[in-house]
C-alpha positions in Angstrom: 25.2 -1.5 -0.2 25.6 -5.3 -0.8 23.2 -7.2 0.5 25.1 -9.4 3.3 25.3 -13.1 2.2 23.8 -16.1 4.2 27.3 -17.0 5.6 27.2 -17.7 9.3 30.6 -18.2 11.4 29.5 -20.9 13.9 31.5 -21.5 17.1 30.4 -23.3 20.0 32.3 -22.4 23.4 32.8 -24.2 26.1 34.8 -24.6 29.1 36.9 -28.0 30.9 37.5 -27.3 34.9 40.0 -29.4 36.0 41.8 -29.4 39.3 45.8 -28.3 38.5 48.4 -30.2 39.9 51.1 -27.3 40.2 48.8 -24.7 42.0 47.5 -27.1 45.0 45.0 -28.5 43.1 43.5 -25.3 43.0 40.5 -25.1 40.0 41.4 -24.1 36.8 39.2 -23.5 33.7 40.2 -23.7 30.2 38.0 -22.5 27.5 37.5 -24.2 24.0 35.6 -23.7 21.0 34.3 -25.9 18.3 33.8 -24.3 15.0 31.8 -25.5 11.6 33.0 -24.3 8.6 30.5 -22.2 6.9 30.7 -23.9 3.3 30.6 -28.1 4.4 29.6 -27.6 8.2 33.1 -30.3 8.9 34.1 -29.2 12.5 37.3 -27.9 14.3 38.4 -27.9 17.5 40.2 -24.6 18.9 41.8 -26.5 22.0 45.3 -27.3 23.9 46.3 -23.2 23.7 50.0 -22.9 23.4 52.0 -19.9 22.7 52.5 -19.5 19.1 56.1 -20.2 19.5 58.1 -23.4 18.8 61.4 -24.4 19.0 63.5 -24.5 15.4 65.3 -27.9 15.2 68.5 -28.4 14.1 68.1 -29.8 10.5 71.9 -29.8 9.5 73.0 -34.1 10.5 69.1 -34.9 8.6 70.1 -32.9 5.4 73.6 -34.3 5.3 72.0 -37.6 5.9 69.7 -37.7 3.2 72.0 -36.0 0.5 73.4 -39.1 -0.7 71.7 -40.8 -3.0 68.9 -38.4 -3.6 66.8 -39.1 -6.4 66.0 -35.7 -7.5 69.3 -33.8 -6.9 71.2 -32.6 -10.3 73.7 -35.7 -10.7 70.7 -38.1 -9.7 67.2 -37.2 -11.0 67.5 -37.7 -15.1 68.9 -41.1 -14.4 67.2 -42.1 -11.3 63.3 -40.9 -11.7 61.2 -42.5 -14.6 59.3 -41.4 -18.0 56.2 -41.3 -19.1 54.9 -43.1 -22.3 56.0 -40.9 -25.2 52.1 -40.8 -26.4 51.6 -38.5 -23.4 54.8 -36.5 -22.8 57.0 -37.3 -25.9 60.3 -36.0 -24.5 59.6 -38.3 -21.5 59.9 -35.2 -18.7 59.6 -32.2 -19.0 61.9 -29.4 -17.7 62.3 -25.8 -17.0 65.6 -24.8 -16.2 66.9 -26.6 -13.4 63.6 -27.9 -12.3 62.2 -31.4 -13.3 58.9 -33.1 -14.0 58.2 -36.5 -14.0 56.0 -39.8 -13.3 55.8 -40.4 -10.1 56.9 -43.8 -8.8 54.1 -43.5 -6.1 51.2 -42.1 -8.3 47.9 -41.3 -6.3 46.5 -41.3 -9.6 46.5 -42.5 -13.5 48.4 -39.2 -14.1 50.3 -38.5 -11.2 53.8 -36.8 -11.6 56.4 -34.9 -9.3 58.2 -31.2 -10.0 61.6 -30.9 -8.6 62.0 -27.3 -7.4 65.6 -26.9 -8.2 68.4 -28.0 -7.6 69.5 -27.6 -4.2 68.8 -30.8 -2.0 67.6 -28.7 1.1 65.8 -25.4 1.5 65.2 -23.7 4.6 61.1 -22.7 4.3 62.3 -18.7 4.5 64.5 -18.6 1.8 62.5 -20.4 -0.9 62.6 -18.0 -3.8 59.6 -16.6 -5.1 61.0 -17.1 -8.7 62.0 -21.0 -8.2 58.3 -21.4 -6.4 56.8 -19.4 -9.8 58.8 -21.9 -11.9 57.3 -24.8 -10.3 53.4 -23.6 -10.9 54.1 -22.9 -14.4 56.1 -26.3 -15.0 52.9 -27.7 -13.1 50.4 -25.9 -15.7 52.7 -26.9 -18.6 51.9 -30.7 -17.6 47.9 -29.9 -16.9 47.9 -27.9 -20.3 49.6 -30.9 -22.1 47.0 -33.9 -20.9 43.9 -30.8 -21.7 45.3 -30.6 -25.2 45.3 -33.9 -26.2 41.7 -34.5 -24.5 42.8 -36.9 -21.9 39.5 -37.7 -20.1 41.7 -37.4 -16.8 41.9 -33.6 -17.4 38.7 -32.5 -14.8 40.5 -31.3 -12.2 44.6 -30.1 -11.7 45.8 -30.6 -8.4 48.6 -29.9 -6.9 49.9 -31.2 -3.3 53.3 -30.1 -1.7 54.4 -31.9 1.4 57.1 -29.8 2.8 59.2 -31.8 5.2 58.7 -35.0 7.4 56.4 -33.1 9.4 54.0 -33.0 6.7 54.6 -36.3 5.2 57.5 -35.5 3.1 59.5 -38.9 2.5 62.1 -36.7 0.3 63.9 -33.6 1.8 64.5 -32.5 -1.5 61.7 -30.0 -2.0 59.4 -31.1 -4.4 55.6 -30.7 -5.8 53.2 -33.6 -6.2 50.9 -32.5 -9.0 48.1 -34.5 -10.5 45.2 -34.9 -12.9 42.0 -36.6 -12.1 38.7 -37.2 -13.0 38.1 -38.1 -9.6 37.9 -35.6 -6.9 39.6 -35.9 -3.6 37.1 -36.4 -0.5 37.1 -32.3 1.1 37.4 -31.0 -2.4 34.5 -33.0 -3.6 32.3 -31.8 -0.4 32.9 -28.3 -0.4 32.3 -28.4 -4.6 28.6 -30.4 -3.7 28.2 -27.3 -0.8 29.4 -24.5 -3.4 26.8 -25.6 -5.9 23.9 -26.2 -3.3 25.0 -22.4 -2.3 24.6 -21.0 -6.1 21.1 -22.4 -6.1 19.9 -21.2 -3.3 20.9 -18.1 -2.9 21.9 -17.2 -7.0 25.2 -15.9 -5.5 28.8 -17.8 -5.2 29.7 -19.0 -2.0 33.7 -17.7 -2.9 33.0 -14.5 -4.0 30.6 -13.9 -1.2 33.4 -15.3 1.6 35.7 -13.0 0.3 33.7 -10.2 0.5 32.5 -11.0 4.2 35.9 -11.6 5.6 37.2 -8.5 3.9 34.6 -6.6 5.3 35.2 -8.0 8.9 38.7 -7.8 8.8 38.9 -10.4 11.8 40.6 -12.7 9.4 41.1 -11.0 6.0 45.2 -10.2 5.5 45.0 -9.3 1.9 44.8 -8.9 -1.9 47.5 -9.3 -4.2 46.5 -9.2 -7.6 43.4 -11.2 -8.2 44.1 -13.7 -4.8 42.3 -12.7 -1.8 44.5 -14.2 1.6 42.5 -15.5 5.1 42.8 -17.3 7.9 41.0 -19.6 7.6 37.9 -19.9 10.3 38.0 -23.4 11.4 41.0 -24.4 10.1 42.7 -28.0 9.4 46.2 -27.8 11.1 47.3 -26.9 14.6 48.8 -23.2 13.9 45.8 -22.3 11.6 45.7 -22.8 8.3 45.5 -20.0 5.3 43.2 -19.6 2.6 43.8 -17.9 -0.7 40.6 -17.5 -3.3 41.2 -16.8 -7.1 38.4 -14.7 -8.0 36.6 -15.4 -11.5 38.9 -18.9 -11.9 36.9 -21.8 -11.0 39.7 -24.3 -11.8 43.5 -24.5 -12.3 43.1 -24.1 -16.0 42.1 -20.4 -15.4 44.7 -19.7 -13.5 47.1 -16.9 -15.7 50.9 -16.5 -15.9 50.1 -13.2 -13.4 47.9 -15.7 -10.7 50.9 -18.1 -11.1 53.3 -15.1 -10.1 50.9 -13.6 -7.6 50.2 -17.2 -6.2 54.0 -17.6 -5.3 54.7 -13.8 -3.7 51.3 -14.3 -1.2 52.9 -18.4 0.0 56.5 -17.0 0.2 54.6 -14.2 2.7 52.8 -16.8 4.5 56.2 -19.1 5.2 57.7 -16.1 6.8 55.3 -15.7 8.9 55.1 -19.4 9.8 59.3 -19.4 10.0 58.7 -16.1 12.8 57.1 -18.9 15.1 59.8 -21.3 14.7 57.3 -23.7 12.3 59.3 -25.0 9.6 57.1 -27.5 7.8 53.7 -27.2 5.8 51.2 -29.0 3.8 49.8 -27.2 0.7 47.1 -27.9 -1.6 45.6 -26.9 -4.6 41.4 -26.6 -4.5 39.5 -26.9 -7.8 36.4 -27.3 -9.9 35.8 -28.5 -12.8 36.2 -25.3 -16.0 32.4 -25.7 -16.0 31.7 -25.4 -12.5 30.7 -21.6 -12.2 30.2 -22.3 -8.4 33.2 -23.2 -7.5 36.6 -20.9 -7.2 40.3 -22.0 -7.3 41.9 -21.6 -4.1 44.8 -22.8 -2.4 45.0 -24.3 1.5 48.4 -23.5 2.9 48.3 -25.4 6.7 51.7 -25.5 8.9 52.5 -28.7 10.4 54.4 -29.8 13.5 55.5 -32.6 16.0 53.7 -32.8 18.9 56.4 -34.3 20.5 59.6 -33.9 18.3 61.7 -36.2 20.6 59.4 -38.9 19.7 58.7 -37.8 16.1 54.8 -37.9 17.7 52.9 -36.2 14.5 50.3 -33.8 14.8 47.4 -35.6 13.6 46.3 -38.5 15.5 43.0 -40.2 16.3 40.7 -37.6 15.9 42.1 -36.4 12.7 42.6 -40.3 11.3 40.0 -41.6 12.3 36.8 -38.9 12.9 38.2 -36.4 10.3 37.9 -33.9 12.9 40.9 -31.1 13.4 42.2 -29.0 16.3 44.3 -25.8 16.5 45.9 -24.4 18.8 44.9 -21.2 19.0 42.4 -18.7 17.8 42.2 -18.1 14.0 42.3 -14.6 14.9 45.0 -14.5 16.8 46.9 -16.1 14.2 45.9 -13.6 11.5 47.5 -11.2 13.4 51.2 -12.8 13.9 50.6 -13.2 9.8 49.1 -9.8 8.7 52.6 -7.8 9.0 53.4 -10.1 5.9 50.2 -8.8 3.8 50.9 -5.0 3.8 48.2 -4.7 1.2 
């Protein structure tokens, strides 16, 4: 038998009595938790309980609205969107079928670029097809695998961002990837890659491998394996309907990544936005987690996290003070009861 790993879930209850309003006053007690992650110790609130059910809006008057003019739709985006110098991609963009890459015109980086995922200006998080998603990675990989060849000292870590709707940040409906490479690693990903080392030395063991391997044992948050991914809730998660977590094993960067992640990459996400879709969430933020190709401690792995309005009348978004300003997240509800609206989806 393994011999369990030094991971320890951390949760802090505690309970807020308040007096309620529509039963006399009478006393009520709510119960809350907060929760360190196990890798960075970052903390998450699991607070203001809702049913995980929302209300799907009626997207037809924004879609319309936005249709005209859009930058990346077929009669727009070869004329419209820019090129890069043709010392770095000499055909200026690069395609793949009917999906486009380019600079992009709000870079985050030196080498920042978007991928057009089709054609069609608008579609509905359900019916994203696994195939177009699969096309968009490898289009993404093509551009990483271009700067690695001609040693661009960028090429350290491949990310990839999507912001999928307003909810999540989206300024274009069209759906659309924001992919990246940097020498300079983003705040979180640069924490957890400090943690994951700090891990390897002092315990010998990898922090990834051994996560999977707990969770999977627990089963309190594991939903599955397909291929070489391994899919979790996440325990303290970023976003307000949980977030999911999907570990590469043996890939510590993008680079590793093969045609058959790419592939198995796209069927787990297309899972996970049914699920989300069942509870009437329609938006997401997804990112893409990496180390260096020399960073044995470290594991690829992707953070899917749903996002909402709190108030969609007001367009209120979900993160506010204590996410701007102390970094600190809330969800609302358990992890695990999340993982079970989501594990129909993983019948693996």
């Amino acid at each position: 038998m393994a011999h369990p790993a030094p991971i320890a879930f951390e949760a802090f209850r505690k309970e807020a009595t308040l007096l309620n309003p529509a039963k006399d006053m009478a006393a009520k007690t709510i119960p809350l938790e907060i929760r360190k992650d196990p890798l960075t110790g970052r903390t998450a609130r699991i607070c203001h309980f809702r049913k995980l059910q929302w209300d799907m809006p009626d997207l037809e008057a924004l879609v319309a609205k936005t249709q005209k003019g859009c930058p990346f739709c077929p009669d727009a985006v070869m004329t419209a969107t820019p090129c890069f110098p043709r010392d770095l991609i000499p055909q200026g963009r690069m395609t793949l079928e009917d999906l486009v890459l380019f600079p992009n015109l709000a870079p985050y980086d030196a080498l920042g670029a978007v991928v057009t995922l089709g054609s069609r200006h608008h579609i509905p998080m359900a019916e994203i097809p696994e195939a177009t998603l699969y096309k968009g990675f490898r289009l993404a990989m093509a551009y990483f695998r271009r700067i690695d060849a001609i040693g661009h000292p960028e090429s350290v870590y491949a990310i990839a961002n999507w912001n999928y709707m307003p909810p999540a940040g989206s300024s274009i409906i069209h759906p659309h990837l924001q992919v990246f490479a940097t020498a300079s690693a983003p705040n979180l990903m640069r924490q957890e890659l400090e943690a994951a080392r700090a891990y390897a030395r002092a315990t010998g063991s990898n922090y990834w491998e051994d996560l999977v391997r707990v969770e999977e044992e627990a089963g309190r948050r594991f939903l599955g394996r397909i291929g070489r991914i391994s899919w979790m809730s996440a325990f303290a998660p970023m976003g307000v309907a949980g977030d999911v977590l999907a570990v590469v094993h043996d890939a510590p960067s993008t680079l590793d990544l093969t045609d058959g992640d790419l592939r198995d990459l796209a069927r787990g996400l297309i899972r996970l936005m049914a699920g989300y879709d069942a509870m009437g969430l329609y938006s997401f933020n997804m990112n893409f987690f990496t180390g260096a190709r020399s960073d044995a401690h470290a594991r690829f792995h992707v953070l899917f996290s749903p996002r909402t309005y709190f108030n969609p009348a007001l367009g209120t978004p979900d993160a506010a003070a204590l996410r701007s300003l102390f970094n600190e997240t809330l969800c609302m509800a358990f992890p695990e009861e999340i993982h079970q609206r989501l594990k129909g989806h993983f019948p693996f």
